[in-house]
C-alpha positions in Angstrom: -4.5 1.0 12.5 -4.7 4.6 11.0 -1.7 7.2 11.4 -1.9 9.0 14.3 -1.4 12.8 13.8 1.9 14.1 14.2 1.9 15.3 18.0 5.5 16.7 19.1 5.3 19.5 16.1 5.8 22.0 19.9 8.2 20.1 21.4 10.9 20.0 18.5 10.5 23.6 18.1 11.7 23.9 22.1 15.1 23.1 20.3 14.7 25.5 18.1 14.2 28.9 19.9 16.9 31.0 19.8 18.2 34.7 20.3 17.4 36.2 17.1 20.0 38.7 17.7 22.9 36.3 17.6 21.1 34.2 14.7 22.5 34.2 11.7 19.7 32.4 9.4 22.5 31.2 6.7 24.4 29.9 9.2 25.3 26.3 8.7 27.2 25.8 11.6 23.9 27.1 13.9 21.6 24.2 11.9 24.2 21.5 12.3 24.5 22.2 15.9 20.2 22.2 16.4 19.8 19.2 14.6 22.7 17.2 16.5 20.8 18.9 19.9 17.7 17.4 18.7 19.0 14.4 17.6 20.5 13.3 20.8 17.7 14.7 22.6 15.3 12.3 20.5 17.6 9.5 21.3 17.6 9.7 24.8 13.8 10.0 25.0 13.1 6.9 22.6 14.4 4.3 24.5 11.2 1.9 25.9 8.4 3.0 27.1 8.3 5.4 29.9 6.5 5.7 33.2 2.9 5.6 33.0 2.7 8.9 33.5 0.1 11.2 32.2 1.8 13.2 29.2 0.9 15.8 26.9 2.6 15.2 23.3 2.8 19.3 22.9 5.3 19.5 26.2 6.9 16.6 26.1 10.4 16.3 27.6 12.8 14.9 24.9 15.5 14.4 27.5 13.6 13.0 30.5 14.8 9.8 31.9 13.9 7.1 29.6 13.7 4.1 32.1 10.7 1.7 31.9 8.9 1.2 35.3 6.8 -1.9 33.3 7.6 -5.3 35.0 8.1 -8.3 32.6 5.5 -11.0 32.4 7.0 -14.1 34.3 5.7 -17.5 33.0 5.9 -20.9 34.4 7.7 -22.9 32.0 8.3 -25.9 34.3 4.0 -26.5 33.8 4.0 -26.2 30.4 4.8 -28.4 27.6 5.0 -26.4 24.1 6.3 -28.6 20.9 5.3 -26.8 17.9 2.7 -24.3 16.8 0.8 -26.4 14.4 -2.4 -26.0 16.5 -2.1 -22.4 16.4 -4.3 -19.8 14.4 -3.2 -16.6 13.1 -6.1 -14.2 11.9 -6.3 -10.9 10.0 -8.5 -9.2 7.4 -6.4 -8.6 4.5 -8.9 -7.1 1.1 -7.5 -5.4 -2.0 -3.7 -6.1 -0.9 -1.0 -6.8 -3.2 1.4 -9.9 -3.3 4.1 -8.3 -1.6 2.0 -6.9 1.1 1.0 -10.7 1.4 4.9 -11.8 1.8 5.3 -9.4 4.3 3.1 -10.6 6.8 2.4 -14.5 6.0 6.2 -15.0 4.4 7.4 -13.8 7.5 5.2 -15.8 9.7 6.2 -19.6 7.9 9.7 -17.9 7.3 9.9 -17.8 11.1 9.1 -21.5 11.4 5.3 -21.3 12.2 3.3 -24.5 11.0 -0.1 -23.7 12.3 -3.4 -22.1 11.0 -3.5 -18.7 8.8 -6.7 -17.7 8.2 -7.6 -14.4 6.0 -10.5 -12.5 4.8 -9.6 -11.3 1.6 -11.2 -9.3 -1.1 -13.7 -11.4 -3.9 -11.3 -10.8 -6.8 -7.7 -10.9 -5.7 -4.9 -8.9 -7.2 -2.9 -10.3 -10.0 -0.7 -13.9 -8.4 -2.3 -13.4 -4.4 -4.8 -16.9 -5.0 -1.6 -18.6 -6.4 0.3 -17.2 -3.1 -1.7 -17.7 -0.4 -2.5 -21.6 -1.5 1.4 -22.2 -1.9 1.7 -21.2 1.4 -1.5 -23.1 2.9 -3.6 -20.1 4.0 -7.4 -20.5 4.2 -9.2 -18.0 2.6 -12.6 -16.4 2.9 -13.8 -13.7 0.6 -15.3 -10.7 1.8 -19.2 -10.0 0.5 -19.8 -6.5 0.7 -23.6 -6.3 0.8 -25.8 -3.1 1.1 -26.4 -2.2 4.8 -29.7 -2.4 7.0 -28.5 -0.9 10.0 -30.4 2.3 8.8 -28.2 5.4 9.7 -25.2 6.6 8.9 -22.9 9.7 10.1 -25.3 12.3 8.5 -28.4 11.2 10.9 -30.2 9.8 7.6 -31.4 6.9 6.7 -29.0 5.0 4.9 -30.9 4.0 1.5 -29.6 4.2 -2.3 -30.9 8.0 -2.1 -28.9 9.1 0.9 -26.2 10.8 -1.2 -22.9 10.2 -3.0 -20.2 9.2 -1.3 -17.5 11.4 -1.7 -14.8 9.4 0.7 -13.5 6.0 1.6 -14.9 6.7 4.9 -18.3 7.5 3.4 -18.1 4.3 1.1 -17.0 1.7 4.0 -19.7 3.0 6.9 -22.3 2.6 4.0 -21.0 -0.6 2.6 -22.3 -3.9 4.4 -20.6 -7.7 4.5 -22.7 -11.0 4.2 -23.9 -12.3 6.3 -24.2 -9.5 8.5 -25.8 -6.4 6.8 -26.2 -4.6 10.4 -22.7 -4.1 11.0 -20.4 -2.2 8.5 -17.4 -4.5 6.8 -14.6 -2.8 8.9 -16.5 -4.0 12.4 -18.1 -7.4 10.4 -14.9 -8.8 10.4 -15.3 -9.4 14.1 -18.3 -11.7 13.6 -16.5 -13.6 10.4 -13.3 -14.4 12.6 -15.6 -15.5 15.2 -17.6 -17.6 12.8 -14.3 -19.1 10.9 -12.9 -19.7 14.3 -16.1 -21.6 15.6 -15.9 -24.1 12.3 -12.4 -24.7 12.4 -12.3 -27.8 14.5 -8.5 -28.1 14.1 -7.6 -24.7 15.2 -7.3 -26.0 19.4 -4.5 -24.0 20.4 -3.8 -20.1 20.7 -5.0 -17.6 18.5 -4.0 -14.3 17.3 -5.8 -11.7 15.4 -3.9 -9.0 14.0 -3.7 -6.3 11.8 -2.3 -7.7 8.0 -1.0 -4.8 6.3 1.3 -3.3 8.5 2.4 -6.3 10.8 5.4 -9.0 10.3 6.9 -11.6 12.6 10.5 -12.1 13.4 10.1 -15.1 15.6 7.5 -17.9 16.0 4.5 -16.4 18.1 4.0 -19.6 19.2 6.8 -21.6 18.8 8.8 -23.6 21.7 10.6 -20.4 22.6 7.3 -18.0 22.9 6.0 -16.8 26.2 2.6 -19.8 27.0 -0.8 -18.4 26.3 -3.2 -18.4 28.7 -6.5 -16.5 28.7 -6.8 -13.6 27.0 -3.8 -11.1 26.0 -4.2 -7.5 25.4 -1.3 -5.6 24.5 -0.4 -1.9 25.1 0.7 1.0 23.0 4.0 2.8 24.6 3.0 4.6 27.8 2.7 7.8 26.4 0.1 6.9 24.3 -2.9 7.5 26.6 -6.7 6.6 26.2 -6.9 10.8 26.0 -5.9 10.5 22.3 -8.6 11.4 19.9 -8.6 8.5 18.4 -10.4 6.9 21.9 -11.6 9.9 23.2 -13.9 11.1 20.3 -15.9 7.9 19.8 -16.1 7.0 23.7 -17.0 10.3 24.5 -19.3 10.8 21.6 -20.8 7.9 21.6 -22.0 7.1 25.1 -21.6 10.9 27.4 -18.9 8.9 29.7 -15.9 11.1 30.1 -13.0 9.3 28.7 -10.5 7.4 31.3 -7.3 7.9 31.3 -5.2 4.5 30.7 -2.6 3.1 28.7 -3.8 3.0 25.2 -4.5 -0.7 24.2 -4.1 -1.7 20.2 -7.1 -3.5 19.1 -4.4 -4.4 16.2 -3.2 -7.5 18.4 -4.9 -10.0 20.2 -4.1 -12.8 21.5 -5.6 -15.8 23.4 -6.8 -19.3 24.0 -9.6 -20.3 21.4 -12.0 -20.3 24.4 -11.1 -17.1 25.3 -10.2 -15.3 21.7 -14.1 -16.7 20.7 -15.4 -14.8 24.4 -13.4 -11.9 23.0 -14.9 -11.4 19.5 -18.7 -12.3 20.6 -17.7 -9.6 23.3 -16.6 -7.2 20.4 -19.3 -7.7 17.7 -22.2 -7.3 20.8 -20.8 -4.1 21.7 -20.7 -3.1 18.0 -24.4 -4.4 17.4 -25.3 -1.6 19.8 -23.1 1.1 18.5 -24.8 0.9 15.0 -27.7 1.2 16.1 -26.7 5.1 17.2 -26.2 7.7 14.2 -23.3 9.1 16.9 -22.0 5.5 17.7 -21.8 3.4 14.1 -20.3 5.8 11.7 -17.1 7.8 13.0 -14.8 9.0 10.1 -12.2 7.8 11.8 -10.9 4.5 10.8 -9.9 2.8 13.7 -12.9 3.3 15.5 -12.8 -0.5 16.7 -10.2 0.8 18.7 -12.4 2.5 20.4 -14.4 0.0 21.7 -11.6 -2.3 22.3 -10.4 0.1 24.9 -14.0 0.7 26.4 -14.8 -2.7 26.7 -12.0 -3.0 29.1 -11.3 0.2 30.9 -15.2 1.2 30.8 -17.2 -1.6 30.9 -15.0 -4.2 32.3 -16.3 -6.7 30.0 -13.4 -8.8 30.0 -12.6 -11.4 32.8 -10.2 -9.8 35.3 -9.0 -13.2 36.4 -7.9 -14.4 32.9 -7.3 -11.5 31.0 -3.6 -9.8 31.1 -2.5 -6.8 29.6 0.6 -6.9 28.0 2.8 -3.9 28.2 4.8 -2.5 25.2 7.8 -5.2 24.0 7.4 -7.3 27.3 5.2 -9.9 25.6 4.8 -11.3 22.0 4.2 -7.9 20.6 6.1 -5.2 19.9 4.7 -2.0 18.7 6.6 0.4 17.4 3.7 3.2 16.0 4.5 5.9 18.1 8.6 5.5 18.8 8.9 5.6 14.9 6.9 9.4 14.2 9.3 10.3 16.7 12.3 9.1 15.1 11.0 9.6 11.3 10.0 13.7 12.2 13.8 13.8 14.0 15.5 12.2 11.5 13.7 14.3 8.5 14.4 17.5 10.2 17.6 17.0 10.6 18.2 16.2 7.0 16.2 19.6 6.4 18.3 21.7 8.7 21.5 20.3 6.3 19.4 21.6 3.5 18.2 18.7 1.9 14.9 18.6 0.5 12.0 16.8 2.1 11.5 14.1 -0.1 15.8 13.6 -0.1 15.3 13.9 3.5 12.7 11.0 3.9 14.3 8.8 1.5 17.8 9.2 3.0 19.0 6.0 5.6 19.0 6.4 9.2 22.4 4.7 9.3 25.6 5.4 7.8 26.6 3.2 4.3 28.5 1.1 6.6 26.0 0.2 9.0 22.9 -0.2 6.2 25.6 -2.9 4.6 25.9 -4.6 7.5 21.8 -4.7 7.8 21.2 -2.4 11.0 18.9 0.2 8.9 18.2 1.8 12.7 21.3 3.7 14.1 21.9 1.6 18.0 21.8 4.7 20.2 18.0 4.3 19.3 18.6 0.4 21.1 15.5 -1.1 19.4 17.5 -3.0 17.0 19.8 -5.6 17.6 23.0 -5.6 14.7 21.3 -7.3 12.6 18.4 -4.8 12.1 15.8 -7.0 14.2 13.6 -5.5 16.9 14.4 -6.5 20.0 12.1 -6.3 23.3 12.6 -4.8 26.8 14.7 -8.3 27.7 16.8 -7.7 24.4 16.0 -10.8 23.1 14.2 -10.3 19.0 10.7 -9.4 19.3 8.1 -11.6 18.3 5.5 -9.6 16.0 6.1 -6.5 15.1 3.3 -3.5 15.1 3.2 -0.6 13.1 6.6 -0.7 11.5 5.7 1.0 8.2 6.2 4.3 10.3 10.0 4.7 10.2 9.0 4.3 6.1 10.9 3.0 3.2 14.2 1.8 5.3 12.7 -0.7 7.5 10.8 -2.2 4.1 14.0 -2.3 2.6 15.7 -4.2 5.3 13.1 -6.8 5.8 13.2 -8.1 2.4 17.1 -7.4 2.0 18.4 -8.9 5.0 15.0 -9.7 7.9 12.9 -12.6 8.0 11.3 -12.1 4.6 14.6 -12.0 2.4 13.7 -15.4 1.0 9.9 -15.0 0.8 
């Protein structure tokens, strides 16, 4: 999924107002004193999701109470019988990746104990050791075949054709930029129809399935292992309940695209998915229909924004109600398989760098300096526990404190948690 823009810009500076006539700007003791305000204040907001409430990033309340109002998912274990996951599939696109980007997501996943199905789209001509890597640690493979597209528009209201222009961004390379065999849809939304297709022909992939985003994903437990919640149906999981359907990154393309004034909901992540194969298969042929349409529209098909599938994802089930009420479940934030941890850790990242600022370090000493003291980064907890999404050991736990299964978005809270999950997480022997 892309960044999101950085939203609470107005409600740190709430911390920071002050009566300039007792302010003396050199004062160390005054910045010490707002950044340990704004700390604490961040600290006490962080914790879970909040009410479903609806909640404008520029006023947000950083010491409102922090209590979740989401009920956990209860499960019948007594009428189900899991032994292993070796029947499962695990999905992703993963193109123009390195090998350690690889180790991050599939060495965590068989470092975690999972013996099922991995199955990748990857770029024609992999990076330097990625073939050698991804057969060592039985993944199938499929390359991606970027073809020239025939869906015959593009964001500029032209026909798409070798003459329509240079293109001067990534953006304006993937929305013209086609994959085999489906030159109608561009390779960011193809990759719907080639999961689909990959999971039709694997005859041995019978049990659950989850698709997920490659490059900023890893797995701290087996998703479904003998300890994992059962899967039935189909699973969508929400963002934190702050993050509403209102965000741009929904609101433009709906809005845009078919004149419907957006809903406002609990933002869904089109980054996880998870269900049966009967269900995950209803789900993609659901998605890549949907899609079919949209590029047919110069205001549906090519949004600069890169997460546009998002979009859709969240239409097709708040708008359209395209998925089956009876068997689909959404998922909310760390109460399920997935935890994701996008929007907690901009909060935490922007606090933590501004305090480093306000003790005049430099921005880049500011990013790069730990979250935890020496003693506690030894130990492995790279995230301070006041925050109380980290167990000791550094692992993400959910709402029922027990270690998340997959973890979402974590490149957010930057260098640290990269460090920790090769150092001392599940990939320290990938």
């Amino acid at each position: 999924m892309p960044r999101r823009p950085r939203q609470i810009k107005s409600s740190l500076q709430v911390h920071q107002k002050v009566d300039s006539s007792n302010y003396n700007k050199g004062s160390f003791r005054y910045k010490h004193l707002v950044s340990l305000l704004l700390a604490i204040g961040i600290c006490v907001f962080i914790y879970r999701d909040t009410a479903a409430s609806i909640v404008d990033y520029s006023n947000i309340n950083l010491l409102a109470s922090s209590s979740s109002t989401s009920t956990l998912i209860k499960t019948d274990r007594a009428n189900t019988t899991v032994t292993s996951s070796k029947d499962a599939t695990v999905m992703g696109m993963a193109t123009n990746y390195d090998v350690h980007s690889y180790k991050r997501f599939v060495g965590s996943l068989r470092a975690v104990g999972f013996l099922g199905h991995i199955i990748l789209i990857v770029s024609q001509d992999p990076k330097p050791g990625v073939e050698e890597y991804l057969k060592s640690q039985k993944v199938t493979t499929y390359p991606l075949i970027k073809v020239a597209c025939t869906h015959g528009v593009d964001g500029d209201n032209t026909i798409n054709n070798a003459n329509s222009g240079n293109p001067t961004n990534e953006h304006d390379v993937e929305r013209r930029t086609c994959a085999h065999p489906y030159p109608h849809l561009k390779a960011r939304w193809a990759r719907f129809a080639l999961q689909r297709d990959y999971l039709t022909e694997c005859t041995e992939c019978t049990g659950p399935v989850l698709i997920a985003d490659v490059r900023d994903t890893f797995f701290q437990r087996d998703p479904f292992g003998p300890d994992a919640p059962p899967v039935t149906g189909l699973q969508l999981f929400e963002e934190t309940k702050r993050q509403r359907t209102t965000h741009w990154l929904t609101q433009q393309p709906i809005e845009h695209c078919t004149g419907q004034k957006i809903f406002n909901e609990v933002m869904l992540c089109s980054g996880t998915t998870v269900g049966t194969r009967e269900a995950m298969l209803h789900y993609l042929q659901t998605m890549v229909d949907e899609m079919t349409q949209w590029m047919k529209k110069p205001q549906c098909c090519c949004s600069p924004l890169s997460g546009d599938d998002q979009a859709i994802h969240n239409y097709l089930h708040y708008g359209l109600h395209k998925f089956p009420a009876d068997t689909t479940t959404v998922v909310p934030n760390g109460h399920g398989l997935v935890y994701t941890v996008g929007v907690q850790a901009d909060l935490i990242h922007v606090a933590k760098r501004e305090h480093k600022k306000a003790l005049n370090m430099t921005i880049r000493q500011a990013l790069e300096h730990p979250y935890t003291t020496h003693e506690q980064h030894n130990q492995g907890n790279w995230l301070p526990p006041e925050f109380e999404m980290t167990d000791e050991q550094g692992y993400f736990r959910n709402a029922d404190w027990q270690r998340s299964f997959i973890i979402h978005q974590y490149d957010r809270f930057g260098q640290q948690v990269e460090e920790w999950l090769f150092q001392h997480g599940p990939c320290k022997n990938c």
